[in-house]
N, CA, C and O atoms as CSV, one atom per row, in Angstrom:
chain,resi,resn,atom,element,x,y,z
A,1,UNK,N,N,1.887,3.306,15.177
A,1,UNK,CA,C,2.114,4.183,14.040
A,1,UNK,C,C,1.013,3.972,13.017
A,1,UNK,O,O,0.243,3.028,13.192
A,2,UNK,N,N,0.891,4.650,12.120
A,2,UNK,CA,C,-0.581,4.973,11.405
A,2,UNK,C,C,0.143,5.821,9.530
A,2,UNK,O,O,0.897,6.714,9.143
A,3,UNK,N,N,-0.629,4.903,9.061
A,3,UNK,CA,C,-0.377,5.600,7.776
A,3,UNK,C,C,-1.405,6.343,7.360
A,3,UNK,O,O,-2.496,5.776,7.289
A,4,UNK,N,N,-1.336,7.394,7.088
A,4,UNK,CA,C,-2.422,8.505,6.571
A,4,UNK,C,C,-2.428,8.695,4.503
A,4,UNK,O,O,-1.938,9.667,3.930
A,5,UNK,N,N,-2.716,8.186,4.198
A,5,UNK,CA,C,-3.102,8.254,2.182
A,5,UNK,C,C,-4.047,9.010,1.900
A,5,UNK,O,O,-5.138,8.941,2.464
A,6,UNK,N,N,-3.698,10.020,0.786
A,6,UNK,CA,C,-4.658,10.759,0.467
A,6,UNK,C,C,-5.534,10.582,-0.730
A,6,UNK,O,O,-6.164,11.383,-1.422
A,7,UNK,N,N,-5.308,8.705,-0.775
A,7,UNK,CA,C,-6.369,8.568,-1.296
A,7,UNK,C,C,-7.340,7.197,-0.687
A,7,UNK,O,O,-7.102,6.888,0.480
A,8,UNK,N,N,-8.287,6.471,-1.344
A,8,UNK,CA,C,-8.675,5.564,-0.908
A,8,UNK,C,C,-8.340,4.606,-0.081
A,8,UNK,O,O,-9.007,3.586,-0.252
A,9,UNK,N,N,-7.528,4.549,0.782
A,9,UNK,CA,C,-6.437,3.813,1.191
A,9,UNK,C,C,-5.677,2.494,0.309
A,9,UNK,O,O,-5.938,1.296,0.205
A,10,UNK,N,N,-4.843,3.197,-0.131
A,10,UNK,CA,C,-4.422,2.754,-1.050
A,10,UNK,C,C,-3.019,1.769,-1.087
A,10,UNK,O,O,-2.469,1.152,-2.000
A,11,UNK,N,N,-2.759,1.916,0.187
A,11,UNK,CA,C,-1.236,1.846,0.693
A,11,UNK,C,C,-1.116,0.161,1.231
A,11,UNK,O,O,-2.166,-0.262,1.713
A,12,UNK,N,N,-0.121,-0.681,1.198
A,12,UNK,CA,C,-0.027,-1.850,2.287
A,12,UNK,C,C,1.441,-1.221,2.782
A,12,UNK,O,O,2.407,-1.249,2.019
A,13,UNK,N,N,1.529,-0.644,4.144
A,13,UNK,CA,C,2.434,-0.320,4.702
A,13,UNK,C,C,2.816,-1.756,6.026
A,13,UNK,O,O,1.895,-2.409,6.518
A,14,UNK,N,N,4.292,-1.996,6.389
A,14,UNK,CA,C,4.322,-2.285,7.999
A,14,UNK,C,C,4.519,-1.131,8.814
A,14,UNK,O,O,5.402,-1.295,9.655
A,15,UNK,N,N,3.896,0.127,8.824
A,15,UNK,CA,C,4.079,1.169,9.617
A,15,UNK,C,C,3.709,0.403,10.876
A,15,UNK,O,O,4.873,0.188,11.214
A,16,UNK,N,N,3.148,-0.048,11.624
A,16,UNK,CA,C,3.558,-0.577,12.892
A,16,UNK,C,C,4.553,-1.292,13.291
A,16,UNK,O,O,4.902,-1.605,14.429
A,17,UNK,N,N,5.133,-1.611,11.931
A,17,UNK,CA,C,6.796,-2.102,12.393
A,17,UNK,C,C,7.345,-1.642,13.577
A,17,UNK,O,O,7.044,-0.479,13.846
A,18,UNK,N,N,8.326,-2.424,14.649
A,18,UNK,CA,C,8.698,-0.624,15.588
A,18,UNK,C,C,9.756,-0.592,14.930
A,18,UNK,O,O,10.393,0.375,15.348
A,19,UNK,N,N,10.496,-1.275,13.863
A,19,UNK,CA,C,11.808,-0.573,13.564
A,19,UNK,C,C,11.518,-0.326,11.921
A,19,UNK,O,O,10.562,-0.894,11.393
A,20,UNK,N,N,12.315,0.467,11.227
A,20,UNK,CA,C,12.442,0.698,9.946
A,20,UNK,C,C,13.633,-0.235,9.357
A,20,UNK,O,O,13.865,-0.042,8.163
A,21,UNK,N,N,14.149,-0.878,9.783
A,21,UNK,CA,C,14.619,-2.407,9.156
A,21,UNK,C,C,13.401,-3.424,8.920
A,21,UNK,O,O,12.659,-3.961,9.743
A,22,UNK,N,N,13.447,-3.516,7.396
A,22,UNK,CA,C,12.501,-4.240,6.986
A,22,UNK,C,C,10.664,-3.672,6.859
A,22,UNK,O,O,9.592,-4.277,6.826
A,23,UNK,N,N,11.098,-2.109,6.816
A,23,UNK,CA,C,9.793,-1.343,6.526
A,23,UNK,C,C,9.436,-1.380,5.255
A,23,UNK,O,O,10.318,-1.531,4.410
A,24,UNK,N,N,8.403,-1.282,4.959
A,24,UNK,CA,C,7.784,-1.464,3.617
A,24,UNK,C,C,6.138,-0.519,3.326
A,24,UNK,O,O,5.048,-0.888,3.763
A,25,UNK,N,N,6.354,0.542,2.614
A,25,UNK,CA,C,5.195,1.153,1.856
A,25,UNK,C,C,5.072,1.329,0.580
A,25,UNK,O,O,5.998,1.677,-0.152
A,26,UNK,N,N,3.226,0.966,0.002
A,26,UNK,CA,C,3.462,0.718,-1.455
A,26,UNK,C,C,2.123,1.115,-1.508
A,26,UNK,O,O,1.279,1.055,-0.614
A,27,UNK,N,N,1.995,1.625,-2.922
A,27,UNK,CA,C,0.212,2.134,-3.406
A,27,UNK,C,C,0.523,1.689,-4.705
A,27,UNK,O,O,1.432,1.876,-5.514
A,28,UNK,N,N,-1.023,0.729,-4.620
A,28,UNK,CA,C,-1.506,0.552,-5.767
A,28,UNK,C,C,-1.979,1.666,-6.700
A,28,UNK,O,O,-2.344,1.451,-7.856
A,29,UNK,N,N,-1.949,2.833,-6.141
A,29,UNK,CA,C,-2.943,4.056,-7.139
A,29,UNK,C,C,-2.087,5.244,-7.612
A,29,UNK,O,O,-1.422,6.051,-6.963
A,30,UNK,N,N,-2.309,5.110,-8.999
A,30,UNK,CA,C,-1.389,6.046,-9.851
A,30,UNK,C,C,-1.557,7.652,-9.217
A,30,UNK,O,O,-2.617,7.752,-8.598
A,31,UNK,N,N,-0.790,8.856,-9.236
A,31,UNK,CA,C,-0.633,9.519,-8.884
A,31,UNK,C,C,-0.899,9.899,-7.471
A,31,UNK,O,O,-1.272,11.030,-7.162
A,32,UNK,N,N,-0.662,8.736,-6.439
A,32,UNK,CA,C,-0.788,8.999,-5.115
A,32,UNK,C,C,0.056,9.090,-4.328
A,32,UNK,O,O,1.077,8.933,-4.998
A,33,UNK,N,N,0.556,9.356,-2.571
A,33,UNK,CA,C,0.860,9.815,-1.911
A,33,UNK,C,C,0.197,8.951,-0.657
A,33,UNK,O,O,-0.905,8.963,-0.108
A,34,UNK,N,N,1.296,8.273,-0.500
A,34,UNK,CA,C,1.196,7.725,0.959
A,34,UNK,C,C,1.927,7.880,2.354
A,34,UNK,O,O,3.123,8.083,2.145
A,35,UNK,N,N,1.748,7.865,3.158
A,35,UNK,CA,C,3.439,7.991,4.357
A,35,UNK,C,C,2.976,7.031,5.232
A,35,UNK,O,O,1.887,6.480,5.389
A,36,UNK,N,N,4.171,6.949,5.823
A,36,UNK,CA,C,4.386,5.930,7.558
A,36,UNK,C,C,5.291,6.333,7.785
A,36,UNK,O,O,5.857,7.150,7.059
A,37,UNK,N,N,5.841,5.813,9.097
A,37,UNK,CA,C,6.349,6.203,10.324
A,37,UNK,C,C,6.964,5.245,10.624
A,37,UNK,O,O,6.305,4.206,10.583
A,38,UNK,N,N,8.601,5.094,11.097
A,38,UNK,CA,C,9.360,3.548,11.149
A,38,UNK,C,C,10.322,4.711,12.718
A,38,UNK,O,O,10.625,5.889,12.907
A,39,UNK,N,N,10.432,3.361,13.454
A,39,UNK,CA,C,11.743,3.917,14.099
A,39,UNK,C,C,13.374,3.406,14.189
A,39,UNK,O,O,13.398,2.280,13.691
A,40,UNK,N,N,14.343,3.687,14.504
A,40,UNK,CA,C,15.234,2.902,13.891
A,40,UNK,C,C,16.172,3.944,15.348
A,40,UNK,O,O,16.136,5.114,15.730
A,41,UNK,N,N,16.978,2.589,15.789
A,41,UNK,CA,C,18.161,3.073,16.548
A,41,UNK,C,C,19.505,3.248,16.195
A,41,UNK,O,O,20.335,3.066,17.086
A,42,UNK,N,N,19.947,3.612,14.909
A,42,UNK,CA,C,20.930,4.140,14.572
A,42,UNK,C,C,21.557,3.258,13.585
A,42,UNK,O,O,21.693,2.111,14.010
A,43,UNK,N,N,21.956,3.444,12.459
A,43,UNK,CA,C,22.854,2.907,11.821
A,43,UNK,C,C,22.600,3.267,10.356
A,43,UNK,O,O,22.245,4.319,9.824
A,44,UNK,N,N,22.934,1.897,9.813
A,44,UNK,CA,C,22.926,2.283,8.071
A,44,UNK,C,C,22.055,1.034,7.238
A,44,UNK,O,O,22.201,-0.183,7.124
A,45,UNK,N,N,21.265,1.847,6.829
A,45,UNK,CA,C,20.317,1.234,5.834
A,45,UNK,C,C,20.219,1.329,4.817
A,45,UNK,O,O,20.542,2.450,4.424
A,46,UNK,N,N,19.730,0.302,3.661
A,46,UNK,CA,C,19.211,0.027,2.412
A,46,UNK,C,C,18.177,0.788,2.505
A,46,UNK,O,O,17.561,1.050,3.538
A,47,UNK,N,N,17.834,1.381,0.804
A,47,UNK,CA,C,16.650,1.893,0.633
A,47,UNK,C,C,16.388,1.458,-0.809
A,47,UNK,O,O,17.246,1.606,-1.680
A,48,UNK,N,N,15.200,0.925,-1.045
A,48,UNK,CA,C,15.078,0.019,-2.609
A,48,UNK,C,C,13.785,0.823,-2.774
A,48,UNK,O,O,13.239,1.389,-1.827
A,49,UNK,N,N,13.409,0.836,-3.807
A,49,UNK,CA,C,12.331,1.818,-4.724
A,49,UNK,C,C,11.867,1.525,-5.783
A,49,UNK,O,O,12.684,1.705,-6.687
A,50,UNK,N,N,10.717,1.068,-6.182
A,50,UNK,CA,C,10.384,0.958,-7.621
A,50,UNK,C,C,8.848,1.452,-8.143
A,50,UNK,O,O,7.834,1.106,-7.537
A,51,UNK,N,N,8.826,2.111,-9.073
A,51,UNK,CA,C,7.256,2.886,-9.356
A,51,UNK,C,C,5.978,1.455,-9.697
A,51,UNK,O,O,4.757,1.515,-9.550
A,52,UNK,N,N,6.741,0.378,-10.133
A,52,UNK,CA,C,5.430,-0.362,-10.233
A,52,UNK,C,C,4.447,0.423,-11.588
A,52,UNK,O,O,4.646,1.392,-12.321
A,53,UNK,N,N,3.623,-0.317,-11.475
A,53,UNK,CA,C,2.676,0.733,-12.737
A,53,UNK,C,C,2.420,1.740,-12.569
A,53,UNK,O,O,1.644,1.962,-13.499
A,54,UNK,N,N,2.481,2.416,-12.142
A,54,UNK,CA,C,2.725,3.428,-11.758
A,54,UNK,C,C,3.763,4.416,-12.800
A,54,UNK,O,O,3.513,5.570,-13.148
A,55,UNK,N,N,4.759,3.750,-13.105
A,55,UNK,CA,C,5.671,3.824,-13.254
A,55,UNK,C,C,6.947,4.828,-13.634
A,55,UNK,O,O,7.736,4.899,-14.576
A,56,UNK,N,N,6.625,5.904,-11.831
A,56,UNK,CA,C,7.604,6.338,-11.341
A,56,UNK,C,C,7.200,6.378,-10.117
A,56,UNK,O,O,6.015,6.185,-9.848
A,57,UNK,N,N,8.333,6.694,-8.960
A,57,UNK,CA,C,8.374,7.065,-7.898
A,57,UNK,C,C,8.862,8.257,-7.101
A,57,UNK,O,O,9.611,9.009,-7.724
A,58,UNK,N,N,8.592,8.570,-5.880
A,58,UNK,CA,C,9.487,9.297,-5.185
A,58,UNK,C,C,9.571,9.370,-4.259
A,58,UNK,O,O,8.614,9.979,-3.781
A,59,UNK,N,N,10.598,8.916,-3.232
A,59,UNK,CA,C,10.569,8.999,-1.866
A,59,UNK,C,C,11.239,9.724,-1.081
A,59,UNK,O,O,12.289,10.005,-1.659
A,60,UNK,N,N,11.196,10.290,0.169
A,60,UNK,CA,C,11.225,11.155,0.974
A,60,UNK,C,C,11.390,10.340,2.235
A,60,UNK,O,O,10.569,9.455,2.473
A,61,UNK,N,N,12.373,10.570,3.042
A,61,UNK,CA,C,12.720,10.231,4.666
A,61,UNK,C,C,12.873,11.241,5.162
A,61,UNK,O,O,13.904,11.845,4.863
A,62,UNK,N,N,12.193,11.687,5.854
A,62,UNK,CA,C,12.473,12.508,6.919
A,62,UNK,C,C,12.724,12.440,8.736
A,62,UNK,O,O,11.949,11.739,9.385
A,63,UNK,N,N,13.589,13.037,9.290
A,63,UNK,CA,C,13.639,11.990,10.308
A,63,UNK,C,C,12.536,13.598,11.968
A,63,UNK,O,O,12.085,14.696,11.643
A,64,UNK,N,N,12.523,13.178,12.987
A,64,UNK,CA,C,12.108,13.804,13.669
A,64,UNK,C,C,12.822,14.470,13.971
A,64,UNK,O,O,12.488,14.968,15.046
A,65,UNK,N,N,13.932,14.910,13.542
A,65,UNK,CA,C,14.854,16.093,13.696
A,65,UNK,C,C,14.838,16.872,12.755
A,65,UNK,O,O,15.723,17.720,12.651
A,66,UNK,N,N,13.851,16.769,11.873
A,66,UNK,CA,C,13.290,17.524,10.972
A,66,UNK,C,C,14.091,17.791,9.263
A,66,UNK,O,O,13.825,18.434,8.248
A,67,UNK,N,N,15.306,16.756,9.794
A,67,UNK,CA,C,16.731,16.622,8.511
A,67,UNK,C,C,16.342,15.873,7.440
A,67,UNK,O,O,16.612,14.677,7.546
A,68,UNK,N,N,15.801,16.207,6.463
A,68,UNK,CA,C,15.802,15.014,5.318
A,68,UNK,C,C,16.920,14.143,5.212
A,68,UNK,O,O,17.840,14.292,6.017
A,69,UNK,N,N,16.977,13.359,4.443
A,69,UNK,CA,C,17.869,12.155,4.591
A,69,UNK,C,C,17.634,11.496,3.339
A,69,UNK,O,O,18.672,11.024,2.875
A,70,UNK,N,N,16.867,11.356,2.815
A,70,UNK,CA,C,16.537,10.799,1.934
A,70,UNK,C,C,15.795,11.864,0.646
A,70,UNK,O,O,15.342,12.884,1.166
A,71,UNK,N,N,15.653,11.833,-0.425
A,71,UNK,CA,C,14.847,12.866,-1.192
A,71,UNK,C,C,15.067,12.856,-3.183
A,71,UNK,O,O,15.608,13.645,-3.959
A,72,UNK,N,N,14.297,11.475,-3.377
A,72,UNK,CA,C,14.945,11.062,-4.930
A,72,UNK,C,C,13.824,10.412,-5.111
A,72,UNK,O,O,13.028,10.013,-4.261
A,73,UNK,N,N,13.776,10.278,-6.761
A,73,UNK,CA,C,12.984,9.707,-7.388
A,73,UNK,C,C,13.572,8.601,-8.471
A,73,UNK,O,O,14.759,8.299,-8.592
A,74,UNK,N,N,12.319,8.001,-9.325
A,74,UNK,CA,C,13.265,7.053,-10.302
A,74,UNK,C,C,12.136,6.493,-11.219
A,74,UNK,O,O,11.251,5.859,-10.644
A,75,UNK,N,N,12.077,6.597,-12.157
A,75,UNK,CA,C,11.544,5.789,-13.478
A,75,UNK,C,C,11.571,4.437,-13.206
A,75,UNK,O,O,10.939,3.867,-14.095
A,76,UNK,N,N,11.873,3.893,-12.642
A,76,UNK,CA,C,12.495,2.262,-12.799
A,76,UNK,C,C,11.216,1.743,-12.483
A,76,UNK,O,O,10.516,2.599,-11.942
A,77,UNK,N,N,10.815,0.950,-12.587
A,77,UNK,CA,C,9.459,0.044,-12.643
A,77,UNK,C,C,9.717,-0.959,-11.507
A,77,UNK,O,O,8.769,-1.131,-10.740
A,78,UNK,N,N,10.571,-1.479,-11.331
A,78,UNK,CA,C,11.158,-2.785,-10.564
A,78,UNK,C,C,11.999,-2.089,-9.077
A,78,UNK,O,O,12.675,-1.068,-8.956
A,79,UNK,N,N,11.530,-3.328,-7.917
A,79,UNK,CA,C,12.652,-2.675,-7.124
A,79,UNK,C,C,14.274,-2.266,-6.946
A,79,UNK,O,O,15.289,-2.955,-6.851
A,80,UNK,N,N,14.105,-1.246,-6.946
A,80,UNK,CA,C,15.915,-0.968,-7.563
A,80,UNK,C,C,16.733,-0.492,-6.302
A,80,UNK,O,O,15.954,0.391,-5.942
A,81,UNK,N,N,17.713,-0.453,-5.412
A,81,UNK,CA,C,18.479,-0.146,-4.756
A,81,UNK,C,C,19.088,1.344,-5.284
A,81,UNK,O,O,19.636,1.654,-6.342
A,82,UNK,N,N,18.739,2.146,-4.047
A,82,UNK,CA,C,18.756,3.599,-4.145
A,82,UNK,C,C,20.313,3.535,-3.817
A,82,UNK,O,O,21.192,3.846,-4.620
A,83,UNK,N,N,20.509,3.111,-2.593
A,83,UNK,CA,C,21.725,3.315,-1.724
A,83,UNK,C,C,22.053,3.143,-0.301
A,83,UNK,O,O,21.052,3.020,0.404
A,84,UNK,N,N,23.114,3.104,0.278
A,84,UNK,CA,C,22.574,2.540,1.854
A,84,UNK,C,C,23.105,4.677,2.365
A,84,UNK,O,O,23.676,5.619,1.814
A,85,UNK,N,N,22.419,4.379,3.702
A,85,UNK,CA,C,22.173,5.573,4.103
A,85,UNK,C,C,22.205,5.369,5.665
A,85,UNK,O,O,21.765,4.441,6.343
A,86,UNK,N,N,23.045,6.849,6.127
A,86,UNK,CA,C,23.423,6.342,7.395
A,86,UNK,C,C,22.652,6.710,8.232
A,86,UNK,O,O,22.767,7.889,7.898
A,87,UNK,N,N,21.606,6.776,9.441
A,87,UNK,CA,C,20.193,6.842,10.356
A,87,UNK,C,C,20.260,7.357,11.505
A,87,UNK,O,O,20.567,6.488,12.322
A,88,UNK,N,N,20.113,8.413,11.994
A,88,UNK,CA,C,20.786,8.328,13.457
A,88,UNK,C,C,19.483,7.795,14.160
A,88,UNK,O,O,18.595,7.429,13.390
A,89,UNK,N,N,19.233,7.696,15.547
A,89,UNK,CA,C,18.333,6.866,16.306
A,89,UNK,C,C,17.772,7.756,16.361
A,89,UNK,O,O,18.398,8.759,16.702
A,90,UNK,N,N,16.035,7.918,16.011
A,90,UNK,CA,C,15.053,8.390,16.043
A,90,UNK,C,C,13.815,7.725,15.314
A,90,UNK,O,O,13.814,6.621,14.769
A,91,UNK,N,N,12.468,8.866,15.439
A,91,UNK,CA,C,11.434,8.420,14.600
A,91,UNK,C,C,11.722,8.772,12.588
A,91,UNK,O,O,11.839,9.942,12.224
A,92,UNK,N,N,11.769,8.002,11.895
A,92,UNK,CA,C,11.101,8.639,10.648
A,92,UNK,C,C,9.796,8.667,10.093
A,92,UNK,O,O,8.935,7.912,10.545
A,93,UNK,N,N,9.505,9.595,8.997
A,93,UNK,CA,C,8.835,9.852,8.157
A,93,UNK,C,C,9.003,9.194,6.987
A,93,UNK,O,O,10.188,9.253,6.658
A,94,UNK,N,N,8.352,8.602,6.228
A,94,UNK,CA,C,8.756,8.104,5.294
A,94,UNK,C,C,7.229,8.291,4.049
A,94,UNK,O,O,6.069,7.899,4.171
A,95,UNK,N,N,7.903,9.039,2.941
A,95,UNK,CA,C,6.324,9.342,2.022
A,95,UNK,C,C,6.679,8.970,0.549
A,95,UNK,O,O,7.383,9.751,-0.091
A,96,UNK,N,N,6.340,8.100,0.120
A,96,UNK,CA,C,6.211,7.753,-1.346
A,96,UNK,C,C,5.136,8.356,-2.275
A,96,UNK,O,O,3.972,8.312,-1.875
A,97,UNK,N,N,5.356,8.811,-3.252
A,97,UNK,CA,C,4.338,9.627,-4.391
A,97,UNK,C,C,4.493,8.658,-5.673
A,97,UNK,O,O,5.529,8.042,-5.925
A,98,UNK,N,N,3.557,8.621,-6.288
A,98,UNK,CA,C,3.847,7.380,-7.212
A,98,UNK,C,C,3.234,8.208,-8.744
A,98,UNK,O,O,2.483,9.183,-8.758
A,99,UNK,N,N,3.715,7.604,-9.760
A,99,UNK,CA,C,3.610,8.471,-11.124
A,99,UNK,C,C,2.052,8.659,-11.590
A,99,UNK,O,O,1.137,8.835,-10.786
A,100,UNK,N,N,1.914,8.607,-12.794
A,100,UNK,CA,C,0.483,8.197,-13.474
A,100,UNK,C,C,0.214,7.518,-14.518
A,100,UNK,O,O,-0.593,7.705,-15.429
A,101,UNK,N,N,1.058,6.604,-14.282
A,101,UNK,CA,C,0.487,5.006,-15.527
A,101,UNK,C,C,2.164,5.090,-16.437
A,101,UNK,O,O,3.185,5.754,-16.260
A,102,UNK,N,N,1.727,4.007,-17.468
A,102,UNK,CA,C,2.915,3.899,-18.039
A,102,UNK,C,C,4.126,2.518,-17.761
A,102,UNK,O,O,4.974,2.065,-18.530
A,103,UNK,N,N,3.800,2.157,-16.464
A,103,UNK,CA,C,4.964,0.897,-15.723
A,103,UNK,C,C,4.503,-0.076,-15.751
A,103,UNK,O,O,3.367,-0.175,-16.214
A,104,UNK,N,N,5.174,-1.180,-15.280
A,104,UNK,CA,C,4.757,-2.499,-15.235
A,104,UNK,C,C,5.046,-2.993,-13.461
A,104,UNK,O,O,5.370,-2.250,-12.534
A,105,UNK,N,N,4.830,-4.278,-13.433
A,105,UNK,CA,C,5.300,-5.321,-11.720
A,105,UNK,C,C,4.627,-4.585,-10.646
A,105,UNK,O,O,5.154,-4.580,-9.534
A,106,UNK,N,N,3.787,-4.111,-10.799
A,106,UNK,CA,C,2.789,-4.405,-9.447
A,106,UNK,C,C,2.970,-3.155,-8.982
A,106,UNK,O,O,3.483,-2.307,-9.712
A,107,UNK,N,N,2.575,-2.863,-7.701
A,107,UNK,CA,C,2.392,-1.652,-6.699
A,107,UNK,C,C,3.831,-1.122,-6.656
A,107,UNK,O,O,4.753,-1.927,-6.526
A,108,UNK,N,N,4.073,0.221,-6.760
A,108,UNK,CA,C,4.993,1.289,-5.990
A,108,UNK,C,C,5.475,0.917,-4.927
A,108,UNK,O,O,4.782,0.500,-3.999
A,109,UNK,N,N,6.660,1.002,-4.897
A,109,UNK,CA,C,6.983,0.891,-3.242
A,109,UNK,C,C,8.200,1.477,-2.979
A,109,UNK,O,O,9.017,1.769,-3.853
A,110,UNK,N,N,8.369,1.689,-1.598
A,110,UNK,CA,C,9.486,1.451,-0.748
A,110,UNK,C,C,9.660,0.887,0.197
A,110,UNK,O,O,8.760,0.659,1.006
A,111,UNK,N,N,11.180,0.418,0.372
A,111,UNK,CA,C,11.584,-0.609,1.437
A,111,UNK,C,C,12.885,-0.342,2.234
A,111,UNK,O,O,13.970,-0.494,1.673
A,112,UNK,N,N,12.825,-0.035,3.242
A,112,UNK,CA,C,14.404,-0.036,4.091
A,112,UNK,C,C,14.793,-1.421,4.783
A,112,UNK,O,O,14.074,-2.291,5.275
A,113,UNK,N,N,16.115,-1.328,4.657
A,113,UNK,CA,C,16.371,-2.861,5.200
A,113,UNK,C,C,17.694,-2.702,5.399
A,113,UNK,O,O,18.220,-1.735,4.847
A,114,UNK,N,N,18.581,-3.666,6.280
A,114,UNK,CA,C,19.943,-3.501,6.427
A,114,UNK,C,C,20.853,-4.168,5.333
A,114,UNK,O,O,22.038,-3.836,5.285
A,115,UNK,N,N,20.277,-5.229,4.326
A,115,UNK,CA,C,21.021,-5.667,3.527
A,115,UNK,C,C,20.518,-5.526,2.227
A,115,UNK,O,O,21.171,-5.932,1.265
């Protein structure tokens, strides 16, 4: 799997993760746009989010059945727990957009995880 950023590469993703338990994408660069690709065999996951300096976010799951699943944003600066969310077994999409200044604690991110 391969993360594509449309900017400098800006991103530290585990998009070669093979599962989306314990996936993680984040950009250091204000008003950017990163994605990866996680796969996951079914169940229910955590999704935590925080804009970092950035300081906002927005993330997007999409799965290869073309169903969003995910689709929220958040001011919060820090990683914050979105909600757990239920997965059916397939590939996702996963794309974070990050604000333009203003936040504090480091890089943007998102993270799926089971706990």
């Amino acid at each position: 799997y391969t993360v594509a950023p449309q900017a400098q590469n800006p991103s530290v993703s585990s998009s070669n993760y093979s599962s989306c338990n314990g996936f993680t994408l984040s950009s250091n660069l204000q008003g950017s746009t990163v994605r990866g690709v996680c796969s996951w065999t079914g169940g229910k996951l955590y999704v935590y989010a925080g804009g970092g300096t950035s300081g906002w976010e927005a993330v997007k799951i999409t799965g290869a059945d073309n169903v969003t699943y995910i689709s929220q944003s958040s001011s919060a600066w820090s990683m914050s727990k979105y909600g757990a969310v239920y997965l059916p077994s397939q590939d996702y999409f996963i794309t974070l957009a990050t604000g333009q200044g203003g936040g504090a604690y480091g890089n943007a991110a998102v993270e799926l995880k089971e706990s």
